[in-house]
N, C-alpha and C positions, 0 to 999 in steps of 0.2 A: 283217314278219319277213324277213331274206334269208339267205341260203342259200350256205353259201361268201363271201361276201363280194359275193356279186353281189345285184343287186338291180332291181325294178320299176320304172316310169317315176313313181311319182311318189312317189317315196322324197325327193325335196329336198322336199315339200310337206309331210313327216311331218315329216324330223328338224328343218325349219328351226322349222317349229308347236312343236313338241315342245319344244327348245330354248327360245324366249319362253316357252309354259306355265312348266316346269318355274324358272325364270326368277321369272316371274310369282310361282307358287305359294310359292317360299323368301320373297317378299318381303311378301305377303300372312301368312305363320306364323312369320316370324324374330322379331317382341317377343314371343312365349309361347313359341316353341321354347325359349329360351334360361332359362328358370325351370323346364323337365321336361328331360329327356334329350335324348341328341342327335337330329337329324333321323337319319331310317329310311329309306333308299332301297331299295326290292324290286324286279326286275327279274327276273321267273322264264324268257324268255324271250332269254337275253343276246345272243346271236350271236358273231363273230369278233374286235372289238375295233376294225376298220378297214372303211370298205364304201364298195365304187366301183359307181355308178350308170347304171344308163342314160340315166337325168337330168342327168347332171351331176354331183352327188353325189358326195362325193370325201373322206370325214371318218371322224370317230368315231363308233360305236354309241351309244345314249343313255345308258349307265350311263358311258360314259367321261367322256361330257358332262356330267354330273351331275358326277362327281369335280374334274372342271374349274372348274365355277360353286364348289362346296364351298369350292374352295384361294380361290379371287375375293373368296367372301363371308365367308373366315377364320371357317368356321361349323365348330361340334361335331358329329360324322356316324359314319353307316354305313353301308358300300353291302354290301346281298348279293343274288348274281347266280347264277342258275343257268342252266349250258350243259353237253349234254349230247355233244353230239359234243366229245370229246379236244383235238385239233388246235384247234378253234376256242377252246374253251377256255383252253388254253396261251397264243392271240394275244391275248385276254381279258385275263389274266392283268399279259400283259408292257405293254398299253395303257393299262391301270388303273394301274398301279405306275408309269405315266411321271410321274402328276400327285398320287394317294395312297395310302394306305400300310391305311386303315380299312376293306378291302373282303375279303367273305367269296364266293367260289366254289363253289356247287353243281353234283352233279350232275343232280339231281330236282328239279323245279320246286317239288314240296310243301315240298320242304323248307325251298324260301326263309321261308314262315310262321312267327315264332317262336313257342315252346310257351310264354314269360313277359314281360315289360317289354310288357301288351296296352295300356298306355297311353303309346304312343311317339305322337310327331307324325311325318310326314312320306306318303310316296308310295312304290306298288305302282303301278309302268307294268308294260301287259301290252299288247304286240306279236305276236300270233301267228304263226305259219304258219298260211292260209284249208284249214283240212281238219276234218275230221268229230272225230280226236281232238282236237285243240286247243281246238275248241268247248267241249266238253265238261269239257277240265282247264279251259279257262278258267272256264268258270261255276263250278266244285268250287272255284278259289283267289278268285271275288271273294265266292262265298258264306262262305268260312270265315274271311277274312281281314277281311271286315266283323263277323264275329260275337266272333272273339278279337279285333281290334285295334281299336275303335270309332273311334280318332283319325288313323288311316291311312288317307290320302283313297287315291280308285282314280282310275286312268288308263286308258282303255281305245281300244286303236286295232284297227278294224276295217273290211272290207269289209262292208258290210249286205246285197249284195245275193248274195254265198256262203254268207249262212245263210240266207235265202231259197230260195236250190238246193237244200235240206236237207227244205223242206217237205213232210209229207204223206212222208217215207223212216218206214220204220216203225223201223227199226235205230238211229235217232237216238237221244239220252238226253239231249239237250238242248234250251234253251228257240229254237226257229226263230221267234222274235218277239223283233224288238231289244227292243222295250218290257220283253218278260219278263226280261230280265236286272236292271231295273234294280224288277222288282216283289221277285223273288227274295233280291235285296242287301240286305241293312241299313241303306239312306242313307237319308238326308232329302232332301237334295236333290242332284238332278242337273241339269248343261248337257252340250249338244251343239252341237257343230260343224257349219256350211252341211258338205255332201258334197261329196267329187270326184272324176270320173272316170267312168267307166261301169259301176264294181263298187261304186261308192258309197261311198267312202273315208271314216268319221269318224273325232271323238275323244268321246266320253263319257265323261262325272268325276263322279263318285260321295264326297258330302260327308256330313260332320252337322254342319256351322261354316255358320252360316244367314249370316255377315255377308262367305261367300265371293259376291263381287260377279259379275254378268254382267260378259264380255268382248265387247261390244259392236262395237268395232273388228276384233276377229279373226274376227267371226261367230260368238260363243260363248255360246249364252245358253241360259236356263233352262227346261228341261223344261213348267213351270207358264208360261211366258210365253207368247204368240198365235204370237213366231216361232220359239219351238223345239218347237211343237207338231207346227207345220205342219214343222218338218225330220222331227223323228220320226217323224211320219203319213207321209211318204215314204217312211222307210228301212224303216218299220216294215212297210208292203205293198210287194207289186207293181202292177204297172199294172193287171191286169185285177181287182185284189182291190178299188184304189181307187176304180174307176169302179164296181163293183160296190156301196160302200160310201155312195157319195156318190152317185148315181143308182136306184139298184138294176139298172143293165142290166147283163150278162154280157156279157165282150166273147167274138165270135166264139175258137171253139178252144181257149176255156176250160174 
Protein backbone atom coordinates (compact mmCIF):
# COMPACT_ATOMS: atom_id res chain seq x y z
CA UNK A 1 0.00 0.00 0.00
CA UNK A 2 1.55 3.72 -0.45
CA UNK A 3 0.98 6.45 0.96
CA UNK A 4 0.44 9.74 -1.07
CA UNK A 5 1.46 8.39 -3.95
CA UNK A 6 4.84 7.54 -2.66
CA UNK A 7 5.96 4.31 -2.33
CA UNK A 8 8.60 1.36 -1.12
CA UNK A 9 11.42 -0.14 -2.98
CA UNK A 10 9.87 -2.99 -4.19
CA UNK A 11 6.59 -1.69 -5.37
CA UNK A 12 7.79 -2.54 -9.23
CA UNK A 13 7.97 -6.23 -7.87
CA UNK A 14 4.13 -5.92 -6.73
CA UNK A 15 2.35 -4.00 -9.44
CA UNK A 16 4.46 -5.68 -12.16
CA UNK A 17 3.46 -9.55 -10.34
CA UNK A 18 0.15 -8.10 -9.79
CA UNK A 19 -0.41 -6.98 -13.38
CA UNK A 20 0.50 -10.77 -15.00
CA UNK A 21 -1.81 -12.42 -11.89
CA UNK A 22 -4.65 -10.32 -12.52
CA UNK A 23 -3.89 -10.92 -16.39
CA UNK A 24 -3.43 -14.53 -15.72
CA UNK A 25 -6.67 -14.84 -13.53
CA UNK A 26 -9.26 -12.97 -16.27
CA UNK A 27 -7.86 -15.57 -18.54
CA UNK A 28 -8.01 -18.54 -16.60
CA UNK A 29 -12.32 -17.46 -15.61
CA UNK A 30 -13.39 -15.56 -18.97
CA UNK A 31 -15.35 -18.95 -20.83
CA UNK A 32 -17.61 -19.09 -17.46
CA UNK A 33 -17.53 -15.37 -16.50
CA UNK A 34 -19.38 -14.77 -19.66
CA UNK A 35 -22.61 -17.31 -18.76
CA UNK A 36 -23.01 -15.58 -14.93
CA UNK A 37 -22.42 -11.84 -14.50
CA UNK A 38 -19.96 -9.63 -14.93
CA UNK A 39 -16.34 -10.08 -13.48
CA UNK A 40 -16.37 -8.35 -9.60
CA UNK A 41 -13.15 -6.47 -9.06
CA UNK A 42 -12.88 -5.40 -5.13
CA UNK A 43 -10.19 -3.28 -4.15
CA UNK A 44 -10.78 -2.16 -0.34
CA UNK A 45 -7.57 -0.71 -0.20
CA UNK A 46 -7.45 1.79 -3.53
CA UNK A 47 -4.78 4.44 -3.00
CA UNK A 48 -4.26 7.67 -5.17
CA UNK A 49 -4.81 6.46 -8.69
CA UNK A 50 -1.00 7.35 -9.94
CA UNK A 51 2.26 6.12 -7.79
CA UNK A 52 5.87 7.07 -8.32
CA UNK A 53 8.50 4.70 -6.63
CA UNK A 54 11.54 4.39 -5.25
CA UNK A 55 11.99 1.69 -7.65
CA UNK A 56 11.44 2.90 -10.41
CA UNK A 57 7.72 2.64 -10.61
CA UNK A 58 6.10 5.23 -12.38
CA UNK A 59 2.17 4.02 -13.20
CA UNK A 60 -1.09 3.18 -12.16
CA UNK A 61 -2.54 1.74 -8.85
CA UNK A 62 -3.96 -1.80 -9.60
CA UNK A 63 -7.73 -1.11 -9.89
CA UNK A 64 -6.71 1.38 -12.54
CA UNK A 65 -4.82 -1.50 -14.11
CA UNK A 66 -7.67 -3.82 -13.90
CA UNK A 67 -9.84 -1.20 -15.69
CA UNK A 68 -7.30 -1.16 -18.23
CA UNK A 69 -6.97 -5.09 -18.88
CA UNK A 70 -11.22 -4.88 -18.60
CA UNK A 71 -11.31 -2.17 -21.98
CA UNK A 72 -8.29 -4.97 -23.70
CA UNK A 73 -10.26 -7.89 -23.05
CA UNK A 74 -13.81 -6.04 -24.12
CA UNK A 75 -14.99 -8.03 -20.96
CA UNK A 76 -18.46 -7.32 -18.77
CA UNK A 77 -17.15 -5.72 -15.24
CA UNK A 78 -17.33 -3.90 -12.04
CA UNK A 79 -14.69 -2.24 -10.22
CA UNK A 80 -15.46 -1.15 -6.61
CA UNK A 81 -12.75 0.73 -4.74
CA UNK A 82 -12.57 1.97 -1.46
CA UNK A 83 -10.27 5.07 -0.31
CA UNK A 84 -10.57 6.80 2.42
CA UNK A 85 -8.40 9.78 2.41
CA UNK A 86 -10.50 12.53 0.12
CA UNK A 87 -7.87 13.89 -2.13
CA UNK A 88 -6.49 10.48 -3.00
CA UNK A 89 -9.65 9.44 -3.73
CA UNK A 90 -10.68 12.40 -6.11
CA UNK A 91 -7.12 11.16 -8.13
CA UNK A 92 -8.83 7.70 -7.95
CA UNK A 93 -11.66 8.74 -9.35
CA UNK A 94 -10.25 10.91 -12.41
CA UNK A 95 -7.64 7.73 -13.26
CA UNK A 96 -10.39 5.27 -13.39
CA UNK A 97 -12.65 7.33 -15.54
CA UNK A 98 -9.60 7.83 -18.08
CA UNK A 99 -10.02 4.09 -19.34
CA UNK A 100 -13.88 3.12 -17.65
CA UNK A 101 -16.93 4.32 -16.78
CA UNK A 102 -18.18 0.74 -14.36
CA UNK A 103 -16.39 1.65 -11.09
CA UNK A 104 -17.94 2.31 -7.72
CA UNK A 105 -15.85 4.48 -5.00
CA UNK A 106 -15.95 3.95 -1.33
CA UNK A 107 -15.34 5.34 1.52
CA UNK A 108 -15.14 2.23 4.07
CA UNK A 109 -13.39 -0.64 3.00
CA UNK A 110 -16.37 -2.99 4.39
CA UNK A 111 -18.26 -1.60 2.42
CA UNK A 112 -16.68 -2.75 -0.80
CA UNK A 113 -18.46 -6.34 0.12
CA UNK A 114 -21.84 -6.61 -1.50
CA UNK A 115 -24.88 -7.57 0.70
CA UNK A 116 -26.42 -9.72 -2.84
CA UNK A 117 -25.21 -10.99 -6.52
CA UNK A 118 -22.93 -13.70 -3.66
CA UNK A 119 -22.47 -15.66 -6.89
CA UNK A 120 -20.35 -13.19 -9.02
CA UNK A 121 -16.98 -14.47 -10.37
CA UNK A 122 -13.97 -12.31 -10.17
CA UNK A 123 -11.17 -10.83 -7.56
CA UNK A 124 -10.85 -8.99 -4.00
CA UNK A 125 -6.99 -7.68 -4.08
CA UNK A 126 -6.15 -6.43 -0.67
CA UNK A 127 -2.90 -4.35 -0.38
CA UNK A 128 -2.54 -3.13 2.85
CA UNK A 129 -0.73 -0.43 4.90
CA UNK A 130 1.96 -3.10 7.27
CA UNK A 131 0.05 -1.86 10.70
CA UNK A 132 -1.72 -3.58 13.55
CA UNK A 133 -5.36 -2.06 12.15
CA UNK A 134 -5.14 -3.16 8.77
CA UNK A 135 -4.20 -6.75 9.96
CA UNK A 136 -7.15 -6.91 11.49
CA UNK A 137 -9.75 -5.21 8.75
CA UNK A 138 -8.01 -7.38 6.55
CA UNK A 139 -8.67 -10.70 8.15
CA UNK A 140 -12.80 -9.21 8.97
CA UNK A 141 -12.88 -8.75 4.75
CA UNK A 142 -11.21 -12.07 3.61
CA UNK A 143 -13.27 -13.97 6.30
CA UNK A 144 -16.64 -12.32 5.27
CA UNK A 145 -16.00 -11.97 1.65
CA UNK A 146 -15.21 -15.82 1.56
CA UNK A 147 -18.44 -16.55 3.38
CA UNK A 148 -20.99 -14.18 1.16
CA UNK A 149 -19.24 -14.48 -2.16
CA UNK A 150 -17.91 -18.25 -2.54
CA UNK A 151 -16.83 -17.46 -6.32
CA UNK A 152 -14.65 -14.43 -5.51
CA UNK A 153 -11.21 -15.53 -5.45
CA UNK A 154 -8.84 -13.45 -2.77
CA UNK A 155 -5.60 -11.69 -3.53
CA UNK A 156 -3.59 -11.10 -0.75
CA UNK A 157 -0.16 -8.98 -0.65
CA UNK A 158 1.73 -8.91 2.34
CA UNK A 159 4.76 -8.44 4.29
CA UNK A 160 5.00 -11.76 6.62
CA UNK A 161 7.52 -10.74 8.61
CA UNK A 162 5.20 -7.44 10.19
CA UNK A 163 2.93 -9.82 11.41
CA UNK A 164 5.48 -11.62 13.00
CA UNK A 165 6.34 -8.24 14.98
CA UNK A 166 2.81 -8.61 16.24
CA UNK A 167 3.58 -11.85 18.02
CA UNK A 168 3.01 -12.65 21.58
CA UNK A 169 1.43 -8.28 21.58
CA UNK A 170 -1.50 -9.18 23.81
CA UNK A 171 -3.76 -6.05 22.10
CA UNK A 172 -3.67 -7.90 18.81
CA UNK A 173 -7.20 -9.52 17.41
CA UNK A 174 -5.55 -11.08 14.82
CA UNK A 175 -4.33 -14.26 13.38
CA UNK A 176 0.10 -13.51 13.82
CA UNK A 177 0.47 -16.88 11.75
CA UNK A 178 0.23 -16.32 7.86
CA UNK A 179 -0.87 -19.91 7.88
CA UNK A 180 -4.08 -18.80 10.14
CA UNK A 181 -5.43 -16.54 7.60
CA UNK A 182 -5.73 -18.95 5.12
CA UNK A 183 -7.33 -21.80 8.12
CA UNK A 184 -9.76 -18.91 9.06
CA UNK A 185 -10.91 -18.23 5.01
CA UNK A 186 -13.30 -20.27 3.30
CA UNK A 187 -11.02 -21.52 0.38
CA UNK A 188 -10.03 -24.83 -0.76
CA UNK A 189 -7.26 -23.93 -2.06
CA UNK A 190 -4.42 -21.64 -1.81
CA UNK A 191 -0.84 -20.68 -3.71
CA UNK A 192 1.94 -18.58 -2.53
CA UNK A 193 4.48 -16.81 -3.93
CA UNK A 194 8.84 -17.26 -3.42
CA UNK A 195 9.14 -13.88 -0.85
CA UNK A 196 11.19 -10.79 -1.27
CA UNK A 197 13.01 -8.58 0.40
CA UNK A 198 13.81 -8.52 4.17
CA UNK A 199 10.17 -8.01 5.46
CA UNK A 200 9.20 -10.83 3.37
CA UNK A 201 7.10 -9.49 0.65
CA UNK A 202 4.28 -12.16 -0.72
CA UNK A 203 1.10 -12.78 -2.71
CA UNK A 204 -1.30 -15.53 -1.42
CA UNK A 205 -4.83 -16.46 -3.57
CA UNK A 206 -7.43 -17.98 -1.80
CA UNK A 207 -9.61 -20.16 -4.47
CA UNK A 208 -12.66 -22.95 -4.46
CA UNK A 209 -11.89 -23.60 -8.57
CA UNK A 210 -9.62 -26.76 -8.01
CA UNK A 211 -8.59 -26.65 -11.75
CA UNK A 212 -6.87 -23.09 -10.86
CA UNK A 213 -3.38 -24.31 -12.12
CA UNK A 214 0.11 -23.65 -10.20
CA UNK A 215 2.09 -20.81 -11.66
CA UNK A 216 5.18 -22.35 -11.73
CA UNK A 217 7.14 -19.81 -13.79
CA UNK A 218 6.35 -17.02 -11.51
CA UNK A 219 7.17 -18.96 -8.43
CA UNK A 220 3.51 -19.53 -7.49
CA UNK A 221 2.52 -22.59 -6.30
CA UNK A 222 0.34 -24.46 -4.10
CA UNK A 223 -0.06 -24.51 -0.39
CA UNK A 224 -0.29 -28.64 -0.58
CA UNK A 225 2.74 -28.84 -2.78
CA UNK A 226 6.64 -29.68 -1.02
CA UNK A 227 7.59 -26.07 -2.53
CA UNK A 228 4.92 -23.96 -1.19
CA UNK A 229 5.05 -25.64 2.06
CA UNK A 230 8.54 -24.98 2.39
CA UNK A 231 7.60 -20.97 1.32
CA UNK A 232 4.87 -20.96 4.04
CA UNK A 233 7.00 -22.59 6.76
CA UNK A 234 9.35 -19.64 6.20
CA UNK A 235 6.90 -16.94 6.26
CA UNK A 236 4.91 -18.73 8.59
CA UNK A 237 7.98 -18.45 11.52
CA UNK A 238 10.89 -16.66 12.39
CA UNK A 239 14.21 -17.86 12.47
CA UNK A 240 14.55 -18.94 16.04
CA UNK A 241 10.89 -20.53 15.95
CA UNK A 242 12.18 -22.52 12.94
CA UNK A 243 15.38 -23.85 14.23
CA UNK A 244 13.32 -24.51 17.28
CA UNK A 245 10.83 -26.53 15.35
CA UNK A 246 13.15 -28.44 13.12
CA UNK A 247 15.91 -29.21 15.87
CA UNK A 248 14.27 -28.58 19.02
CA UNK A 249 17.31 -26.15 20.00
CA UNK A 250 16.44 -22.50 21.09
CA UNK A 251 18.47 -20.07 19.59
CA UNK A 252 20.43 -18.01 21.99
CA UNK A 253 18.06 -14.62 23.27
CA UNK A 254 15.13 -16.28 22.59
Amino acid sequence: MCVDGICGKHTSFKQLFFSKFIEHHINVINNVESRFKPYLYIDPFGGPGHISCKDGYDGPVSSVRVGQLMIQYNMNYNIVVAEKNLTSAEKLKDALGQYCSNFTIKSDAMETIPSHDNYRFGMMYLDPPMTKDSFSLVEELMVQTSLMMPRLDLLLYIGANWIKRFRGNSNVEFSTFLEDFTNKVNKEFWVIKQQVGGNQYTFLAGTNYKGWAEWGKEYFYSTDDIRGKKIMFRLNYSEPERLFITTGMVQKGF
